[in-house]
Every structure is written in structure tokens, then in C-alpha cells.
KETINU-207129 format. One record per residue (C-alpha): residue number from 1; residue in three letters; chain; x, y negated, z negated. Coordinates in steps of 0.2 Angstrom, whole numbers, plus 5000, padded with zeros to 4 digits. Layout:
% KETINU-207129
(r NUM; 'ala'; 'A'; (X; Y; Z))
...
% end
This chain:
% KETINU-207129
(r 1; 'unk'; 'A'; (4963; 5072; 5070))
(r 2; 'unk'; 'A'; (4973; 5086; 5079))
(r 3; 'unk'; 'A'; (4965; 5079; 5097))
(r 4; 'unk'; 'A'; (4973; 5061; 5092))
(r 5; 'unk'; 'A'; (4989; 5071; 5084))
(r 6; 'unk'; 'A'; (4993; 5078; 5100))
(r 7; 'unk'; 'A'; (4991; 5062; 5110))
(r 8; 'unk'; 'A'; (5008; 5058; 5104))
(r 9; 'unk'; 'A'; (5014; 5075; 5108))
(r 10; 'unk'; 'A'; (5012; 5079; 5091))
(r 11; 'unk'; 'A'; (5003; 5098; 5090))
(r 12; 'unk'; 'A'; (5010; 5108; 5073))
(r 13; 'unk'; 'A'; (5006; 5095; 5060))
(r 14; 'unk'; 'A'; (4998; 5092; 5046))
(r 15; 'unk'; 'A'; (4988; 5078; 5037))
(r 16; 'unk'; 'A'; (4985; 5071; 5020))
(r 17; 'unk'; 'A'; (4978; 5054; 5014))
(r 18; 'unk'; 'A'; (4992; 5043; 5009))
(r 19; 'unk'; 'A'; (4995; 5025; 5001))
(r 20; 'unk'; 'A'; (4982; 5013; 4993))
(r 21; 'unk'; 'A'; (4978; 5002; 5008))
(r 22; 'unk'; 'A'; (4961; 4994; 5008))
(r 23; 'unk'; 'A'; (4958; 4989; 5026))
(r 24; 'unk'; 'A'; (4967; 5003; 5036))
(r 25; 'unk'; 'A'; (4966; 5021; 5034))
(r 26; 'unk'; 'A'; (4981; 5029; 5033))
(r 27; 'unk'; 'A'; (4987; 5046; 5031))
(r 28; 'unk'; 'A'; (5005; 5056; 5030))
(r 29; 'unk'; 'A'; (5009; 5068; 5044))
(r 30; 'unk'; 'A'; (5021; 5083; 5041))
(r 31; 'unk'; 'A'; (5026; 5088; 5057))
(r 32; 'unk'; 'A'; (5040; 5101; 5058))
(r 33; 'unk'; 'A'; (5058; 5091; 5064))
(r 34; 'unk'; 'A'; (5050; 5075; 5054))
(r 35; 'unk'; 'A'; (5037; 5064; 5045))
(r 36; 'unk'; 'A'; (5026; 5050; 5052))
(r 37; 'unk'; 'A'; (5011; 5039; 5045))
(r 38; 'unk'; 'A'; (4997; 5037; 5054))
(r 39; 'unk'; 'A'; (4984; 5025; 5055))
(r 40; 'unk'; 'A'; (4967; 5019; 5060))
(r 41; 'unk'; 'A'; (4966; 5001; 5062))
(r 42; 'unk'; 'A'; (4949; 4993; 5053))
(r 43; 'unk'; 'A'; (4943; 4985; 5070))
(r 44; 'unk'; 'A'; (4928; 4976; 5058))
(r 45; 'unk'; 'A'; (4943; 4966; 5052))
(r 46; 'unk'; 'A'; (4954; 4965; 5066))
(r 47; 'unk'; 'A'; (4944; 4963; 5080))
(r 48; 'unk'; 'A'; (4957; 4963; 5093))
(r 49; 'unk'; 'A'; (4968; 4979; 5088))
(r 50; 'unk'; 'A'; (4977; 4978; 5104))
(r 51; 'unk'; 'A'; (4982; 4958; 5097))
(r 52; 'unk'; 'A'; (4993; 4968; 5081))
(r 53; 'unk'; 'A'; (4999; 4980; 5095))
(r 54; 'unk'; 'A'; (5007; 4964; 5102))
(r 55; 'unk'; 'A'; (5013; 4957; 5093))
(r 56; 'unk'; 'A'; (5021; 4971; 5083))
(r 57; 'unk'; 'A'; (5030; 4973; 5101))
(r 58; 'unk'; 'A'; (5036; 4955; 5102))
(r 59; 'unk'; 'A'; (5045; 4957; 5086))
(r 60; 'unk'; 'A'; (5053; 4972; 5086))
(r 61; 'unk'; 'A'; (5062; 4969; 5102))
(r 62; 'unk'; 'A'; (5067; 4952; 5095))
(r 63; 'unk'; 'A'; (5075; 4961; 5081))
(r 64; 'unk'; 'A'; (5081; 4974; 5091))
(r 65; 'unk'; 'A'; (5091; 4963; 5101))
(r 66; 'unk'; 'A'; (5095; 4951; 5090))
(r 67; 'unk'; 'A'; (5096; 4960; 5073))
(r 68; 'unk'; 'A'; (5099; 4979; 5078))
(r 69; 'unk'; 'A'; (5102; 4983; 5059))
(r 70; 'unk'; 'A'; (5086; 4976; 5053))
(r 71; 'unk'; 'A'; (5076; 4993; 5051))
(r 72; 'unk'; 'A'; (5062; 4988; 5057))
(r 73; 'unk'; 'A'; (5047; 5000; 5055))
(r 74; 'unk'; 'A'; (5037; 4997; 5074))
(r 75; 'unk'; 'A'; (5024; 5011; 5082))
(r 76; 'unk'; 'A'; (5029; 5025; 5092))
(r 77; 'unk'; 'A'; (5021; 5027; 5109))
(r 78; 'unk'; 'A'; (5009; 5040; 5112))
(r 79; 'unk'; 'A'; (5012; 5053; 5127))
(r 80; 'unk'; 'A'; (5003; 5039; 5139))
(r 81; 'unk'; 'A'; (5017; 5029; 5135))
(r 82; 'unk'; 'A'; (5005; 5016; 5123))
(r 83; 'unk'; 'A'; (5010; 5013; 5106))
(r 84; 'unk'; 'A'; (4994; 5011; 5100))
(r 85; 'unk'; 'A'; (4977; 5022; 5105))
(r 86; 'unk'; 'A'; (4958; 5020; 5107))
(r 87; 'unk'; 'A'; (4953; 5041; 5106))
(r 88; 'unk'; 'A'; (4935; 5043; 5109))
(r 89; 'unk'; 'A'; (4924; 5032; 5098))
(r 90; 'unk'; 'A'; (4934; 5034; 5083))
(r 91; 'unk'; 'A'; (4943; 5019; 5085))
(r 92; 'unk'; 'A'; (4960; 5013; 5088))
(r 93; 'unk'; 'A'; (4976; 5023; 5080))
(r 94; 'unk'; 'A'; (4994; 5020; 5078))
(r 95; 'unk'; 'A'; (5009; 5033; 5074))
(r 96; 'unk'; 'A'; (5026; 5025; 5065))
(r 97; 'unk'; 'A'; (5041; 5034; 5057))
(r 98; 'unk'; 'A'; (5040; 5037; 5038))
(r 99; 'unk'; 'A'; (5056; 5029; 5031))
(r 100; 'unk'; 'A'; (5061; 5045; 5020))
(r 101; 'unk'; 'A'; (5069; 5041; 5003))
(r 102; 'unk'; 'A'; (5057; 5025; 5003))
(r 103; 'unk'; 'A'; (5043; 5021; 4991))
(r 104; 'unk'; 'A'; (5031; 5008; 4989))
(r 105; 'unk'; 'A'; (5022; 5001; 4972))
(r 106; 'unk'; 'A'; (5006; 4996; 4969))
(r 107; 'unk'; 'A'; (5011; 4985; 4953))
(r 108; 'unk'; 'A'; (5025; 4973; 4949))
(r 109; 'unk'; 'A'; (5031; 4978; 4933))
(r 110; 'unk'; 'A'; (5050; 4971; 4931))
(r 111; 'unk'; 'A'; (5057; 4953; 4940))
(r 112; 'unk'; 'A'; (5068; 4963; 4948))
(r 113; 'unk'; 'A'; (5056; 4970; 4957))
(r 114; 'unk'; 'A'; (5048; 4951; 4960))
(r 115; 'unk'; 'A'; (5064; 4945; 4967))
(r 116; 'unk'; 'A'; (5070; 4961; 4979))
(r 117; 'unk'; 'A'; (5051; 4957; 4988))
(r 118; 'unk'; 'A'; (5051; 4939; 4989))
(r 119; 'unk'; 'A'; (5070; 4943; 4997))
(r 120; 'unk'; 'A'; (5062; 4952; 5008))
(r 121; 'unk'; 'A'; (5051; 4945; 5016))
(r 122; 'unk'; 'A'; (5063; 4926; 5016))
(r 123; 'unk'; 'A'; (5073; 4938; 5025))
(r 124; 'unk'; 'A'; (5060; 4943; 5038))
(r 125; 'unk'; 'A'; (5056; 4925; 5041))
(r 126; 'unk'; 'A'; (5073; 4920; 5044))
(r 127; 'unk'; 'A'; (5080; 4933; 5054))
(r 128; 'unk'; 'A'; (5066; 4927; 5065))
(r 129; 'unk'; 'A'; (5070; 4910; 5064))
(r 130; 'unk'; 'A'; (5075; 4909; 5082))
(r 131; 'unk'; 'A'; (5059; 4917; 5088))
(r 132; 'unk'; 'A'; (5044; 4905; 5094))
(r 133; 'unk'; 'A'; (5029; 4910; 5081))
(r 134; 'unk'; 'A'; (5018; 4903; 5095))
(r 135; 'unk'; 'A'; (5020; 4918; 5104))
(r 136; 'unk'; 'A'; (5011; 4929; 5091))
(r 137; 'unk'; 'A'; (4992; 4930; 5096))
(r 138; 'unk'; 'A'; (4980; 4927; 5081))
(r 139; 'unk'; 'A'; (4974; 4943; 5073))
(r 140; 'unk'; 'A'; (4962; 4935; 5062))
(r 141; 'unk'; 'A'; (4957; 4917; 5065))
(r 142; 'unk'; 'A'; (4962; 4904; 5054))
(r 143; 'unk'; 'A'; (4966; 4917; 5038))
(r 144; 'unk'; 'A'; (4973; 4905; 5027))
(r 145; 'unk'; 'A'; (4965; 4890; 5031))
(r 146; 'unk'; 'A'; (4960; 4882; 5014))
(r 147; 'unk'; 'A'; (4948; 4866; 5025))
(r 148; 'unk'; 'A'; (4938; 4879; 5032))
(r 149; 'unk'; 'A'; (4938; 4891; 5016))
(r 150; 'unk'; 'A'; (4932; 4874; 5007))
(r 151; 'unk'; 'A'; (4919; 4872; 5023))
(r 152; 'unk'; 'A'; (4912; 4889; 5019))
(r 153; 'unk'; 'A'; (4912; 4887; 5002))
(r 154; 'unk'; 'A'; (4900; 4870; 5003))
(r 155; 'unk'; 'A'; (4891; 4879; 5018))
(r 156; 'unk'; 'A'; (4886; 4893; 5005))
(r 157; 'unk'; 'A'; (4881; 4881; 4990))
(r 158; 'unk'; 'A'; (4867; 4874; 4999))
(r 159; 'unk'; 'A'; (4859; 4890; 5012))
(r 160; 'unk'; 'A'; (4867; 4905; 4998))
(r 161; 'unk'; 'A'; (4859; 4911; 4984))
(r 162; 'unk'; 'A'; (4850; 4899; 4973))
(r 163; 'unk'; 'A'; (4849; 4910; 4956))
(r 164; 'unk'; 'A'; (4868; 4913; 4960))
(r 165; 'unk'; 'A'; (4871; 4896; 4962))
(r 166; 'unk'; 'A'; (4863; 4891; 4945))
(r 167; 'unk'; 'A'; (4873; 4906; 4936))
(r 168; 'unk'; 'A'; (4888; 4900; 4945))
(r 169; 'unk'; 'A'; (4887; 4880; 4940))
(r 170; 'unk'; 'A'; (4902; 4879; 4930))
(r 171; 'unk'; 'A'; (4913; 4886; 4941))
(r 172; 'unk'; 'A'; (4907; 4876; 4955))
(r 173; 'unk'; 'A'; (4910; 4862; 4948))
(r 174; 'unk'; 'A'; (4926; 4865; 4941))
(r 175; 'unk'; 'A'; (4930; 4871; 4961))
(r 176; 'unk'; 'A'; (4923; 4854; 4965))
(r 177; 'unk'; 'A'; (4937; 4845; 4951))
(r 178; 'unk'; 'A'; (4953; 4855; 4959))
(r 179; 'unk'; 'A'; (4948; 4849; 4978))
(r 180; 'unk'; 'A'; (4964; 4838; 4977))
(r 181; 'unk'; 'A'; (4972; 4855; 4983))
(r 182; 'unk'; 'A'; (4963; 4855; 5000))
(r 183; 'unk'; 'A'; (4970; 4836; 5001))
(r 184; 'unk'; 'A'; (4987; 4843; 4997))
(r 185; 'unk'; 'A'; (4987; 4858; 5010))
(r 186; 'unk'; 'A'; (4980; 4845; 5025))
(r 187; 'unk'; 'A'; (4995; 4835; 5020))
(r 188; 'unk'; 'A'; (5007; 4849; 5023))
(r 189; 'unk'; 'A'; (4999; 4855; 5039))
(r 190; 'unk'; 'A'; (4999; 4838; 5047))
(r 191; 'unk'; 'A'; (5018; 4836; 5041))
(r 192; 'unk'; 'A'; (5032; 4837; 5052))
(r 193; 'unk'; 'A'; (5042; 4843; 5039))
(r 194; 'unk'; 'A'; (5031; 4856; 5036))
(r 195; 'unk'; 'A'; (5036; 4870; 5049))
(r 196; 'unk'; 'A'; (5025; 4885; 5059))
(r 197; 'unk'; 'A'; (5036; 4900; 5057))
(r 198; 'unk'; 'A'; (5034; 4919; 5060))
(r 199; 'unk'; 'A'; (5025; 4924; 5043))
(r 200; 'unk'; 'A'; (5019; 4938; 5036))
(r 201; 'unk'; 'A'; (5001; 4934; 5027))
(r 202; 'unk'; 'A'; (4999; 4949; 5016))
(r 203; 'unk'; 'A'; (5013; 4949; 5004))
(r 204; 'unk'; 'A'; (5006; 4958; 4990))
(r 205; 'unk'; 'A'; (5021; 4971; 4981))
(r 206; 'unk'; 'A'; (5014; 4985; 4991))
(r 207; 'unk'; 'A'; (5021; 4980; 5009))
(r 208; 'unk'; 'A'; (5039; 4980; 5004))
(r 209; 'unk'; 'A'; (5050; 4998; 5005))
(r 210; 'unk'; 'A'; (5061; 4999; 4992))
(r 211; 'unk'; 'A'; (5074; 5013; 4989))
(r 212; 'unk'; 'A'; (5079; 5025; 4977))
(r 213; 'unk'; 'A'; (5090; 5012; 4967))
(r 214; 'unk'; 'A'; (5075; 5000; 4966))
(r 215; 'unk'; 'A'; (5082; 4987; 4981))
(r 216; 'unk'; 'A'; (5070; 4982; 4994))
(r 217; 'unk'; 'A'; (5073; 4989; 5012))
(r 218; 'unk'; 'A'; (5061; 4980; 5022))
(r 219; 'unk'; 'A'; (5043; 4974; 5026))
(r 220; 'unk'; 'A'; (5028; 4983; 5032))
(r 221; 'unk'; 'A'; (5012; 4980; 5035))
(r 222; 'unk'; 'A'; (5012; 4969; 5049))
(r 223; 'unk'; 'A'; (4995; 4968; 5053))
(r 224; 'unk'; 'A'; (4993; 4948; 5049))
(r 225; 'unk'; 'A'; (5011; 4945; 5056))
(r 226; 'unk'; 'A'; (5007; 4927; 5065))
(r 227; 'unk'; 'A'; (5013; 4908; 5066))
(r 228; 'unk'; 'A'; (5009; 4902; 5047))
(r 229; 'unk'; 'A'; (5016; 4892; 5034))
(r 230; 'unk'; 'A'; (5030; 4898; 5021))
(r 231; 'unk'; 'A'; (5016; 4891; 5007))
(r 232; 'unk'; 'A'; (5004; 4907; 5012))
(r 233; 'unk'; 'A'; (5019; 4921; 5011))
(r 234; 'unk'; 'A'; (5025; 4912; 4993))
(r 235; 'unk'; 'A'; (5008; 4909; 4986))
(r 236; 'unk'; 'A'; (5000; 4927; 4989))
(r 237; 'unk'; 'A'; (5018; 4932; 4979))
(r 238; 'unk'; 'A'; (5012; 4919; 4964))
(r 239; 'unk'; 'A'; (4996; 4925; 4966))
(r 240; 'unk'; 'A'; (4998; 4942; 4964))
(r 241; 'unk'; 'A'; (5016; 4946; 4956))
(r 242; 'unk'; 'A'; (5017; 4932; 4940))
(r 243; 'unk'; 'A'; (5001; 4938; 4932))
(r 244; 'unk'; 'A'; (5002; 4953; 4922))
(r 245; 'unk'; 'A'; (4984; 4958; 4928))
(r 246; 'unk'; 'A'; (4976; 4957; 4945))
(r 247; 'unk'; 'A'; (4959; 4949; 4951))
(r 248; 'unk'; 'A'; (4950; 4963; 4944))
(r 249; 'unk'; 'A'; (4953; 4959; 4928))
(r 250; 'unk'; 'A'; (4940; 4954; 4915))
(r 251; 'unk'; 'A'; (4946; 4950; 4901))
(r 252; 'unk'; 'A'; (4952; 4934; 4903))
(r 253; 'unk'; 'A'; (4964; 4933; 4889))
(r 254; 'unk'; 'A'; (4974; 4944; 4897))
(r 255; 'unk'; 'A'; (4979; 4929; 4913))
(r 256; 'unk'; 'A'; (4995; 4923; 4907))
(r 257; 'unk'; 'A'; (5009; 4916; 4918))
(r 258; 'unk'; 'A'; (5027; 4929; 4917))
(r 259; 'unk'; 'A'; (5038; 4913; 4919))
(r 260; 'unk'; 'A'; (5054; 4925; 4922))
(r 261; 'unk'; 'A'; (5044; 4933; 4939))
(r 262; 'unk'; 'A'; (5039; 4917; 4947))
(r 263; 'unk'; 'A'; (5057; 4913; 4945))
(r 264; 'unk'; 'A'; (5062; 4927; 4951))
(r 265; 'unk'; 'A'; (5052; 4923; 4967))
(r 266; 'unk'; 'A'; (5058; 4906; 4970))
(r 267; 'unk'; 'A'; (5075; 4913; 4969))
(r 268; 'unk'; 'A'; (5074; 4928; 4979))
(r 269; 'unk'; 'A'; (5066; 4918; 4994))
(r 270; 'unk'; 'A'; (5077; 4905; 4992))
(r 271; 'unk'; 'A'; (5093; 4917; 4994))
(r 272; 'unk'; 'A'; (5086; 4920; 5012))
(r 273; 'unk'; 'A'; (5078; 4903; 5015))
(r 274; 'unk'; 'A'; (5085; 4891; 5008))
(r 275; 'unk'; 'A'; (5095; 4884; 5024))
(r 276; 'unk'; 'A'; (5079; 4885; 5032))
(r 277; 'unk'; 'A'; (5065; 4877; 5023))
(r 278; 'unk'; 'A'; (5066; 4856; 5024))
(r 279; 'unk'; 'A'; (5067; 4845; 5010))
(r 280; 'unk'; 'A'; (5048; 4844; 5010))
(r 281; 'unk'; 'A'; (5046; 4861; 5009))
(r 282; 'unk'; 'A'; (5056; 4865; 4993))
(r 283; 'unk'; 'A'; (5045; 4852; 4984))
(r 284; 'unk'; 'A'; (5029; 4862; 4990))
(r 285; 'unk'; 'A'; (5034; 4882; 4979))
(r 286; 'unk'; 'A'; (5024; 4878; 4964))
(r 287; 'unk'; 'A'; (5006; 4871; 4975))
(r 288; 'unk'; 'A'; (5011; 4888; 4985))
(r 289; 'unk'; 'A'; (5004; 4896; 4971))
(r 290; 'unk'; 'A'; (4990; 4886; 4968))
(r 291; 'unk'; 'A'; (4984; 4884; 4985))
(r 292; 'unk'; 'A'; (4983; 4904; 4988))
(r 293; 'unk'; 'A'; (4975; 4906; 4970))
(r 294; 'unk'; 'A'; (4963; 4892; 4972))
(r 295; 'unk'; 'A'; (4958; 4898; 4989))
(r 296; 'unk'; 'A'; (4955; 4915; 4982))
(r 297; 'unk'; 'A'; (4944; 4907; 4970))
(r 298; 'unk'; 'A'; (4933; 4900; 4984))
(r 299; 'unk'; 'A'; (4931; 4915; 4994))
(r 300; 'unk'; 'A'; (4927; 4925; 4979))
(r 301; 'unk'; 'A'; (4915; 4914; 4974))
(r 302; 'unk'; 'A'; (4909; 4910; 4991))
(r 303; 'unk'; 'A'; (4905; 4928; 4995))
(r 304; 'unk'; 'A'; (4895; 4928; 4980))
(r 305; 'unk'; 'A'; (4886; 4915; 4982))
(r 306; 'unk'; 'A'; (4882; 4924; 5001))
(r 307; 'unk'; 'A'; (4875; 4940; 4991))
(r 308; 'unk'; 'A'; (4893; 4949; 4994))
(r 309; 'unk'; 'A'; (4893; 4952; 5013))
(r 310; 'unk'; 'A'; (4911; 4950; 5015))
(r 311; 'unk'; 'A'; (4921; 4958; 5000))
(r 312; 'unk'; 'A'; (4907; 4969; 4995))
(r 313; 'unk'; 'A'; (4904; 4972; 4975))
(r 314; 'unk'; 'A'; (4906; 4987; 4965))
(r 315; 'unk'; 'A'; (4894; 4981; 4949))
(r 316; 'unk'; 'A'; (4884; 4965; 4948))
(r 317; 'unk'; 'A'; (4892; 4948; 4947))
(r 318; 'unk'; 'A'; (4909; 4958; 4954))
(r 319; 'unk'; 'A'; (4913; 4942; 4964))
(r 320; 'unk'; 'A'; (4910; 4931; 4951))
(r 321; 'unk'; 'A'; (4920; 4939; 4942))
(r 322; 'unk'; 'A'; (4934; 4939; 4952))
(r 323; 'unk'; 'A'; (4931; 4920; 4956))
(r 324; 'unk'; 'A'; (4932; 4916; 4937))
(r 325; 'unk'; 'A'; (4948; 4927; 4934))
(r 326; 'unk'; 'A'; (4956; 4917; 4950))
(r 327; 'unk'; 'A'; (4950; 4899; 4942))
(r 328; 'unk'; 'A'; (4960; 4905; 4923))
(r 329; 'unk'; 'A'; (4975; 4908; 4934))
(r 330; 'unk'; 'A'; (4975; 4895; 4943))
(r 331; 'unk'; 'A'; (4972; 4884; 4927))
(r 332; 'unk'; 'A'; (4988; 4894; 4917))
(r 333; 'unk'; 'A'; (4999; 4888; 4934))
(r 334; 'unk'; 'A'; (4992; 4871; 4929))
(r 335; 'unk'; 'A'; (5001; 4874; 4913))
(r 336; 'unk'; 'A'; (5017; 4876; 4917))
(r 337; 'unk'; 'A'; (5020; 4863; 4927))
% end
């Protein structure tokens, strides 16, 4: 780690692990005049690490020029003048400023917290409004594609697992009762109305800096920055913010919707977006949530039915777990309609 520290002229440092990503590893470095995070990019995920690289690059001098004050966390350049590093066969490696006074949390525990994030990244998306999002190149082919998600998910019914498949019946056809959604999601990707813009991807709590009085500073993270939908950077916030518990949990009971947090980030996105998103749009925040939460459920289910060879599982029946606790949430969003 000291070889690739010094490759961006970096020689009395230290390291330690730091944050709670899954895909990246990432760790804190104490160097003497200031602090940075490194990071190792998971190329079996992004299989083109020098596509994040650029497009990275493409938006920061966007901002830069356009949005000086926007504090945009981008990658430093290494002593060859590269902001991101292949060292060796260890892979592909990245240095960025840490943002001092700045934390991040793992969990949304307040609607306050719901709204400052959903604030934040409306405000990402419309500072780059002007940008053309078909300059991003794809880091991961069609990520948020429900029609191919669905594809894959009859694909593995009939050449997965048959004993999987017999345990999973239920669900299956419950999945099967709820494909209206996939109907829903071709009709907003085939809609004029319905606009590709700069989005984020991965909007889970955790890639929003917030300071020391609790107000979000900006987004990080920006690995799955590409030309998307504003239904995938809303839906992963439902997904993952309204619910008390996360997809791990087991006990079912536990799925309930917190009404004051999903208004929280209709109204914190809104405060940023509102002069951007079309009459269509606005109609589409509630099937934002259903449509990331009901494509969760297939790719959970879908890698169980494949014998786990995407997601992995820590105990048998993980993914059907997970599939399940997606399918209760989804059927609570139902609910409040």
C-alpha cells in the first residue's frame, strides 16, 4: 500500500479501513499536511474503471466551471498526472480529499435526515441540468432496467433451480401478479415527457456528506453516475429510507411504511427539482418507489433461484429472504396509496 501511496507522491502516511462500502475498498489516509480516502475499485463490478475515471472528469469540470461552489469531491491525480491508477496486478486505485468536519451514516433515523439527502442529490441533478447525460459512458450496462431484470427473472424460472423454484412458488407468483409495474416503467422510458438526465444510481443514505449541524454538503459515491431516470435516484430513497428496517430484515412485522420520511423525500427533491421535472414526472414519485423495490425483489429472488452467484448468501435461503422482505414492502407501499 506504501508503493501505490507514493504514486501520488504520498510517502509519510498512514492507513486504516474506513466506511461501510460493500463493492469498493476503501481506507483513510493520515498523511502529515492533510487527509485523503483511498480506494480500490471492484473491477468484477465495474468492469471498465477507467469509464468511472471519466466520467468523474466530465462532471467535475462541468461544475467547476459552471458551479465553482458546488464542493465537489473528484480524484486527485497521481504523480503521472492520472487520476486514477492500475499498480501492478492489484487493480485500479483512486486518491480524493477527505471533506474534514464531514460524516456519513449508515442509517436514516430522523426525516430530517430523509429530506437534507433527497435535497441533495435534486440538487446534483439540477446543477447539471445543462449537461448532456449522453456524454457519461455506461459503467454498468443497463443497471436499472426493470424489462431485462423481468427477462432474467423468467430466464432463471425455467434453467435455475428446480427445488428453489418449488420453495419459492408463492413468491413467484405474487412477482408474476405485480408485472403491471414493468408495463408501467416501458411506459415511462418510451415517454417524451419522461427525460434522461445526469443521475446518481446509488442513493442509499450513505453517499450523502452531511455536516456537524446535520445539513447535507453533497453527494459522493459517484461510481454509477450515468444518463438515467429521476425514478431510479427517488425509488432507491423509498427503498431504502421510509422503511425502518433494511432488506436484511427477517421478521416481517417489522416492514412498515414512516409516512413522514417519504414526505420528506418528495419534498426535499422537489425543493431542487421541481422546475425541472415535467408534468408527467411528478405523477410518477410514488411508482418510483415501487418500481426500485419490485425490481429488488426480482433480483433477489432471481439470484436465488440461480444458486446465489451474483449477490452471494451468508445462510441458506439469504436471497429468499431478502426477496420476501422486498415483496412485504412493496405490498405496505401498496398501502398507502
Amino acid at each position: 500500500m506504501q508503493e501505490i501511496l507514493s504514486s501520488f507522491a504520498l510517502t509519510e502516511a498512514k492507513l486504516e479501513p474506513f466506511g461501510s462500502g460493500l463493492i469498493n475498498r476503501t481506507w483513510k489516509v493520515y498523511a502529515p499536511e492533510r487527509n485523503y480516502i483511498l480506494q480500490k475499485i471492484n473491477s468484477d463490478v465495474f468492469k471498465q474503471p477507467q469509464s468511472i475515471a471519466y466520467n468523474v472528469r466530465l462532471v467535475a469540470d462541468y461544475l467547476q466551471k459552471n458551479y465553482p461552489g458546488y464542493p465537489f469531491v473528484s480524484p486527485l491525480n497521481a504523480v503521472s498526472g492520472d487520476d486514477i491508477i492500475f499498480y501492478k496486478k492489484n487493480g485500479w486505485f483512486r486518491l480524493m480529499p477527505f471533506v474534514e468536519d464531514s460524516f456519513t451514516l449508515d442509517v436514516v433515523t430522523t426525516p430530517e435526515q430523509a429530506y437534507e439527502a433527497a435535497r441533495q442529490f435534486g440538487k446534483f441533478t439540477r446543477l447539471l441540468s445543462g449537461f448532456d447525460s449522453a456524454k457519461l459512458k455506461i459503467t454498468i450496462p443497463q443497471f436499472h432496467d426493470l424489462s431485462l431484470r423481468y427477462q432474467q427473472f423468467l430466464d432463471a424460472i425455467v434453467n435455475g433451480n428446480m427445488k428453489r423454484k418449488r420453495e419459492s412458488n408463492d413468491l413467484i407468483n405474487e412477482l408474476f401478479d405485480h408485472k403491471s409495474i414493468v408495463k408501467q416503467y416501458q411506459f415511462i422510458v418510451s415517454n417524451p415527457e419522461c427525460k434522461l438526465r445526469v443521475t446518481h444510481h446509488d442513493t442509499k443514505i450513505s453517499n450523502v456528506l452531511f455536516d456537524h449541524n446535520g445539513k447535507g454538503v453533497c453527494v459522493i459515491d459517484l461510481d454509477t453516475i450515468m444518463s438515467g431516470y429521476f425514478i431510479s435516484d427517488v425509488g432507491d430513497m423509498m427503498r431504502t429510507y421510509i422503511s425502518p428496517v433494511s432488506e436484511e430484515e427477517g421478521d416481517f412485522d417489522q416492514i412498515v411504511i414512516r409516512r413522514d420520511f417519504y414526505l420528506s423525500i418528495v419534498e426535499g427533491y422537489s425543493d431542487e427539482m421541481k422546475d425541472q421535472l415535467t408534468a408527467t414526472e411528478k405523477k410518477q414519485f410514488m411508482f418510483s418507489g415501487k418500481f426500485m423495490t419490485y425490481m429488488q425483489a426480482l433480483r433477489f429472488l432471481t439470484d436465488y433461484l440461480n444458486d446465489d452467484a451474483y449477490y452471494g448468501a451468508r445462510y441458506e435461503g439469504h436471497n429468499l429472504v431478502r426477496a420476501k422482505n422486498q415483496m412485504v414492502l412493496l405490498t405496505r407501499l401498496n398501502e398507502i396509496e
